[in-house]
N, C-alpha and C positions, 0 to 999 in steps of 0.2 A: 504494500500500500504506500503509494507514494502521492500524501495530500498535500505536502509543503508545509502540515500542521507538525508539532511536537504528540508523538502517539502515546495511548494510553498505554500503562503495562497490560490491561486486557486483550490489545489491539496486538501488540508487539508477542505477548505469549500465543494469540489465536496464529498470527504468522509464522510461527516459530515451530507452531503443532505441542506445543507444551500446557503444562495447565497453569494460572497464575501461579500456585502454591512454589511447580520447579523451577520458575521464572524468578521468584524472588529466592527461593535459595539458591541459585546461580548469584541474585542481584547482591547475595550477604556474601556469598565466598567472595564476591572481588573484591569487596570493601578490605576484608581482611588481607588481601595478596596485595597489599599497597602500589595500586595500579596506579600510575602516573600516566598523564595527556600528553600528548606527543607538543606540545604548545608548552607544556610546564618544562620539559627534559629540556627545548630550546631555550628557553629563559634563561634556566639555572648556568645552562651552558656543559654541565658533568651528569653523569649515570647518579641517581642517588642511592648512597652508600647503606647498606642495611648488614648491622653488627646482629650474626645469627645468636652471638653470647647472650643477649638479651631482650631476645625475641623470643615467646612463649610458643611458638608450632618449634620451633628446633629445640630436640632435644639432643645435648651435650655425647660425645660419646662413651667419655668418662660417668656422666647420670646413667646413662644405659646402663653401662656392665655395675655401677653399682645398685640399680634399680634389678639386676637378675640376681645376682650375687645375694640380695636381701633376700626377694622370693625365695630364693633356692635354702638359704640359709632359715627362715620363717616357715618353712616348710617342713624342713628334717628337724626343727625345734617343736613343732606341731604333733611329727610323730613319736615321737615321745613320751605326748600326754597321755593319762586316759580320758576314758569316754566323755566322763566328769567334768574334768581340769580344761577339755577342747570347750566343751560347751559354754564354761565361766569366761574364758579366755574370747571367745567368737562374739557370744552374747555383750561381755564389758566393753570390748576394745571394738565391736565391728558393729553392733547394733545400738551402744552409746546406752546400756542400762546399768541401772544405778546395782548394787551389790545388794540391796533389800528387794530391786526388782528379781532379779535373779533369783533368790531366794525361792520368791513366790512361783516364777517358774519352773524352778528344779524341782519344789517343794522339801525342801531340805533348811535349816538355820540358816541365818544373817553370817553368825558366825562359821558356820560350817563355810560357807563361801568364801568368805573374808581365807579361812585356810586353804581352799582349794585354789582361789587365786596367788597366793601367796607363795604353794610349792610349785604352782605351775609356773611359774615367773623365774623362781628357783629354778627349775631342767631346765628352762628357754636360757635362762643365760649364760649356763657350761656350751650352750650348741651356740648361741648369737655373740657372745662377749658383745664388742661394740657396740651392734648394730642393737643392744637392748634398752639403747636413749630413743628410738622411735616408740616402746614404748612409754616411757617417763613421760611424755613431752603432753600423756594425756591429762 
């Protein structure tokens, strides 16, 4: 369609064979891929520079390997536990409940809890050493 008008995004998705909805998530991934106008690059007069270091889609190659190296490490600390200790552990640290809620779910003591998180943190730390400040940090 060529009116000489500026087209609707209905206009431009019906052209396109798209539905509005993939139109506009096409229209949000550019925003974020900091697409510059060929009129802006001439201005500046240089390519503009984009630091991947601190740019949240790049991740780091060193975050990677220590982002597996966790998993792997949070994993074989995992098994470890028993059935008990996985559930206190899953429930506190992954589902954000308080240790009287737990309680109510396991149907066991406050305190009974309070011990089963306590040794379970105990094995995870012979298996995590370090990496057992991601859990403190809650």
């Amino acid at each position: 369609m060529q009116t000489g008008k500026t087209a609707l995004d209905e206009e431009v998705a019906r052209e396109l064979g798209v539905s509005g909805e993939e139109l506009m998530e096409w229209q949000s991934q550019l925003k974020v891929t900091n697409v510059v106008s060929l009129n802006e690059f001439i201005e500046q007069g240089s390519e503009p520079v984009m630091d991947a270091r601190h740019n949240s889609h790049f991740i780091q190659p060193e975050e990677q390997v220590q982002e597996t190296e966790l998993k792997e490490k949070l994993q074989e600390a995992m098994e470890q536990l028993t059935e008990k200790e996985k559930k206190v552990i899953l429930l506190y640290y992954y589902e954000d409940l308080t240790l009287k809620e737990i309680s109510k779910v396991l149907e066991v003591s406050e305190s009974r809890i309070s011990q089963l998180h306590t040794k379970a943190l105990s094995k995870m730390q012979k298996t995590m050493g370090a990496y057992m400040e991601i859990l403190a940090k809650k």
